[in-house]
N, C-alpha and C positions, 0 to 999 in steps of 0.2 A: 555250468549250472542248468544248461537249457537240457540236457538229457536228465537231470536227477529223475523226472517224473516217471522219464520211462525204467530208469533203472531200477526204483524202486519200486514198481509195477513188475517188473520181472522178477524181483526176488520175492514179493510176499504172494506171489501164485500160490505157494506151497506154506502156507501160513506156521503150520507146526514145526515143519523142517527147519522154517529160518528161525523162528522163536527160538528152537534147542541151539542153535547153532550157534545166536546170540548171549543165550546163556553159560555156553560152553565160556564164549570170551570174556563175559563180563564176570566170569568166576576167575578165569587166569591169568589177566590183570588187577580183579580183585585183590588174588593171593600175592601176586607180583608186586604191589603194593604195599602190602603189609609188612610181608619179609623183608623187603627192602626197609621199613623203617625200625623194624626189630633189628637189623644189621646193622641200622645206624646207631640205634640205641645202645648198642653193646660198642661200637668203635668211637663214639662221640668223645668218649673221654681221651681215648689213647691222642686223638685230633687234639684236641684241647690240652695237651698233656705239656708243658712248656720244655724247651730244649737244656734249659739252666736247673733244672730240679730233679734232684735224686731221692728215691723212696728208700730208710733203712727201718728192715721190720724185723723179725723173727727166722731165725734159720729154720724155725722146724714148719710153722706155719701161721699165717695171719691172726689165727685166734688164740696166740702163744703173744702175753704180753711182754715190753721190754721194761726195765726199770725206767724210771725219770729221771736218774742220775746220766743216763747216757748221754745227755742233752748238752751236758759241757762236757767230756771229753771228744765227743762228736764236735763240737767247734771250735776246736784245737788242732782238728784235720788241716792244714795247708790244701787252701784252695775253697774251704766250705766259707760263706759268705754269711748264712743264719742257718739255725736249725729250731723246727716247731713240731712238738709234739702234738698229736693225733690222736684219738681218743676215741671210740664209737660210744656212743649214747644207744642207739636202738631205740632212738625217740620215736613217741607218738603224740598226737593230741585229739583227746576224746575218744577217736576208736581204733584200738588194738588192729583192727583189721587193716588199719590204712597209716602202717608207718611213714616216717619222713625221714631224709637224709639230715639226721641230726651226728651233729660231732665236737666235738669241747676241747681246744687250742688255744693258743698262748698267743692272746689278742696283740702283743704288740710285734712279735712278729710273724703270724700269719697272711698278715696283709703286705708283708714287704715278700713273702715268698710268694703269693700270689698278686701281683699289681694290677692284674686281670680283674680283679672286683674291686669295682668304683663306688668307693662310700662319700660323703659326704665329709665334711674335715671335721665338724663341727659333732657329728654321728660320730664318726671315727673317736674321738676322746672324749668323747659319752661314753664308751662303750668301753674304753681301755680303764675308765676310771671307774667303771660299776661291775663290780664282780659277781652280779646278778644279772648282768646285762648279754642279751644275745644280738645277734645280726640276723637278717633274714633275704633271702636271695627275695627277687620281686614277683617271681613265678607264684612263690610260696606264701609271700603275704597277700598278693592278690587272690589266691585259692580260700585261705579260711578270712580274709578280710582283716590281717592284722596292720595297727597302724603304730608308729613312731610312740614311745610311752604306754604301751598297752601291755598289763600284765597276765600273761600266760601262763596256764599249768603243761607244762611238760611232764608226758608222760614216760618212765624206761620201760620197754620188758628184758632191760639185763640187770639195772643196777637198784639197789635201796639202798634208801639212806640209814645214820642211824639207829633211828626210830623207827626201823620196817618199809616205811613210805619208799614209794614208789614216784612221786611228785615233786618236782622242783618247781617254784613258783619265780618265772624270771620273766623278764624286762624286755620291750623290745627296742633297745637302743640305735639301731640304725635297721636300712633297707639300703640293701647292696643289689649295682647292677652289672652285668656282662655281656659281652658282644654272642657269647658263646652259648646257645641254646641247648637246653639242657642242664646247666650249671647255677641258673638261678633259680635253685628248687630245695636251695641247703638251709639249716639254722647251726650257728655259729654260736657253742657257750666258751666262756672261762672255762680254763683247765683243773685253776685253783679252785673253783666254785666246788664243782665236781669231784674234785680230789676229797677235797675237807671235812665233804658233808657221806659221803656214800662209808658202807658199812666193811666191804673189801674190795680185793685189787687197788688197796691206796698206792699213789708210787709208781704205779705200774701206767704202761701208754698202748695203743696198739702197736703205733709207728710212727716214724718221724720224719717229716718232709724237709728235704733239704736245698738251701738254695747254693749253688757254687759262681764261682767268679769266670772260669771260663766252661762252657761245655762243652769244648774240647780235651779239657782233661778229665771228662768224668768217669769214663774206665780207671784210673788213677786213681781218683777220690773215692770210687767205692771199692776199691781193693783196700785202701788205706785205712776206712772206715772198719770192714771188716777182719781186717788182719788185726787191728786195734783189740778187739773184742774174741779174736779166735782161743778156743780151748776155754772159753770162760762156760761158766754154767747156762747163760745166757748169748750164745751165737749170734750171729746178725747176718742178714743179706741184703746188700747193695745193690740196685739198680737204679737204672732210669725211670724216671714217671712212668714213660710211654712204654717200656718194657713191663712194667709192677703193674699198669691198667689192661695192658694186653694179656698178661697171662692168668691177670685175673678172671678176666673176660673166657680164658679157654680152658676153664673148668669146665664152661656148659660145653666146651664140646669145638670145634673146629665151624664160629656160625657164617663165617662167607662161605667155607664151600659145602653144609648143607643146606643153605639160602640158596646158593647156584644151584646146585644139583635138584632141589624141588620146583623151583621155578624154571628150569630145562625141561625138566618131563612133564609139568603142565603145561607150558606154551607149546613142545612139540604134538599133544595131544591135541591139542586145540590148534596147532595148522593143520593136522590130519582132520580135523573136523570139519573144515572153514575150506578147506580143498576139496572135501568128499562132497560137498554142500555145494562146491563150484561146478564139480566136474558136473554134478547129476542136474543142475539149473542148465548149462548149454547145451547137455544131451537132450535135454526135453524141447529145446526150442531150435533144434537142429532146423526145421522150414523158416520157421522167422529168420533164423541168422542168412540162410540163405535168397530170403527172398531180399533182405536189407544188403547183401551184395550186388544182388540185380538193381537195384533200386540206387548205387552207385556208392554203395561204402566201402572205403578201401580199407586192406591188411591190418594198416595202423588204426583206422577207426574203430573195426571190431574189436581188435585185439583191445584198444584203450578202454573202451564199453565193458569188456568183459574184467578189463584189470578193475576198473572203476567200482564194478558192482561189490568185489574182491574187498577193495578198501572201505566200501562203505559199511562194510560188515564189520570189519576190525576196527574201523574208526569209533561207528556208534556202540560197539561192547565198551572195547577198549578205553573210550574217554567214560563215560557209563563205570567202567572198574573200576578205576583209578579214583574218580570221583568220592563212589561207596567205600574204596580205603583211605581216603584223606577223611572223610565224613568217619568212619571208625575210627582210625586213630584221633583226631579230633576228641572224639568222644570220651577214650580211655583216660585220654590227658586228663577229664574234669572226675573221673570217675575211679579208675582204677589206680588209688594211690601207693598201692603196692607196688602194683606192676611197676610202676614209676620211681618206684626208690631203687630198683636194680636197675631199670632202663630210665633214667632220666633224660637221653636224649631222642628219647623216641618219638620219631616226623619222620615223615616224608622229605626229604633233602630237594634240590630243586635240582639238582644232576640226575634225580631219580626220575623226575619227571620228562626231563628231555630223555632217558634213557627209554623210558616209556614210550615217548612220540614217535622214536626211530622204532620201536620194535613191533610197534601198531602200522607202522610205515611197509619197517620190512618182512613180516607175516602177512601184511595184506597182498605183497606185489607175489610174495611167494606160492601161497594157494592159490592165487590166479592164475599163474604164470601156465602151466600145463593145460587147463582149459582154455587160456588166452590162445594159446599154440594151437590146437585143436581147431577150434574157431577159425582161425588163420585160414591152417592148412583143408577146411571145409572144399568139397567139389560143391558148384551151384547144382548142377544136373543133377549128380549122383545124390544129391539131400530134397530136391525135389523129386525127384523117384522114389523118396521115401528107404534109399537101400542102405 
């Protein structure tokens, strides 16, 4: 700590040079940040995706409904333990621009396919007994400030009722919680609500979650699931949660390796930056360095001095980046409730952050490293000769 002074005396000699330099970094941990929690966002669910639960939907494609009928000869499969139909809603409340993960299920066993969301017991058969009644993850009642008994206008932009309306006016019977961030951001109606009241697609489900008894045979089960239903008018395909979240996920495109691939050639620009910023601070204080070797600093000391100045550069962008994309994503969370209904688990993870502290670590040691050397290898004489 006793040298900070003079290091950073040495580095703001050049006031503009290190300001760009620092903005170089606090842009490529900025970005570094972000991505990273867009990456999460899109993988949170496949994480959360449970080992015992099979997705069967539509062979042609997710926006291709199945009958409701499917529901019992699917748990007649050997081996399927419940089956809950799934339903998209395409909910809103109040403003169109800012949907919600809303979806309409067979209250009594959706909760046995998910045990992961912790209701209340008492909530729990409020809810199975009112067919106006919804659940709501804690994310999402704490956002618009909904409470236990509070009646809601849910809004669709896919389905009317049959009156034209667009509105279901329901209940909110429970407040569910999960360990798993991201996931408490859902509203949870009756299937049969929805069914009864809307004008078409009566009958019909998106998909239906399945829970099985070992998931070791779940290759098995969704072979038998869809062999069940092959050559019918209505096809089906069987997967795993974590398969059916994953490739949903890779419509937008392959996003770990265009996350890697952009946050690669920004942090390699920004060690070219933060090296080029090095080399030309020791070239300029070639007599200093050398008169601080007369003056009795050894090898290792310059060399540390010079690494030092290296890290404090990437430290102060770098924590500075990260900061400003924790403080944005933060932000989006309260704001961007679009964004939020495809990426519901979008954070900053806390593996991101130590991924962080090692790469603030090791881009610092690395654009010092060759000026460190340089320095090192300094002749006294020959730098006081000015040659």
């Amino acid at each position: 700590m006793k040298y900070l002074p003079l290091l950073w005396a040495n580095l703001t000699r050049r006031k503009t040079r290190i300001i760009f330099t620092l903005l170089s970094v606090i842009f490529a941990f900025l970005l570094f940040g972000v991505l990273l929690a867009i990456r999460q966002g899109f993988t949170v669910g496949a994480n959360f995706a449970g080992a015992n639960r099979l997705v069967t939907m539509s062979a042609i494609s997710l926006v291709n409904s199945l009958p409701i009928s499917y529901a019992e000869r699917i748990a007649q499969v050997p081996g399927v333990a419940n089956v809950c139909p799934v339903d998209w809603v395409g909910g809103y409340f109040q403003d169109p621009r800012k949907p919600i993960v809303a979806m309409a299920v067979d209250p009594k066993t959706y909760l046995d396919v998910y045990p992961e969301y912790r209701l209340p017991l008492a909530q729990q058969q409020a809810w199975i007994a009112d067919k106006r009644g919804v659940i709501v993850g804690t994310a999402l009642a704490q956002q618009y400030g909904w409470k236990v008994g509070q009646q809601i206008p849910l809004r669709s932009n896919i389905w009317r009722d049959k009156d034209g309306n667009s509105t279901w006016n329901v209940i909110v019977d429970g407040i569910f919680t999960t360990d798993q961030k991201g996931q408490d951001n859902a509203l949870l109606m009756h299937y049969q609500y929805l069914n009864d009241t809307r004008s078409f697609g009566i009958n019909g489900t998106s998909f239906f979650m399945l829970r099985i008894a070992d998931p070791g045979n779940a290759g098995q089960v969704a072979q038998a699931v869809d062999t069940l239903f092959a050559n019918s008018p209505n096809e089906t395909r069987t997967a795993t949660e974590k398969v059916f979240l994953h490739d949903f996920a890779a419509q937008f495109g392959d996003i770990g390796a265009i996350v890697t691939a952009v946050v690669s050639a920004v942090l390699f620009t920004m060690l070219l930056v933060t090296a080029n910023t090095m080399a030309q601070s020791v070239r300029e204080r070639t007599n200093e360095l050398a008169v601080l070797k007369v003056l009795g600093f050894g090898n290792q000391r310059i060399a540390g001095l010079v690494l030092m100045e290296s890290l404090l550069v990437t430290a102060s962008g770098g924590i500075l980046g990260l900061l400003l994309a924790y403080a944005l994503i933060a932000t989006l969370g309260y704001t961007a409730g679009a964004l939020l209904t495809f990426l519901p688990g979008l954070h900053i993870p806390v593996s991101g952050i130590l991924m962080g502290a090692l790469l603030i670590l090791l881009l610092g040691l690395l654009a010092g490293l060759l000026p460190a050397i340089r320095a090192v290898r300094l002749q006294v004489v020959m730098a006081l000769r000015g040659v």
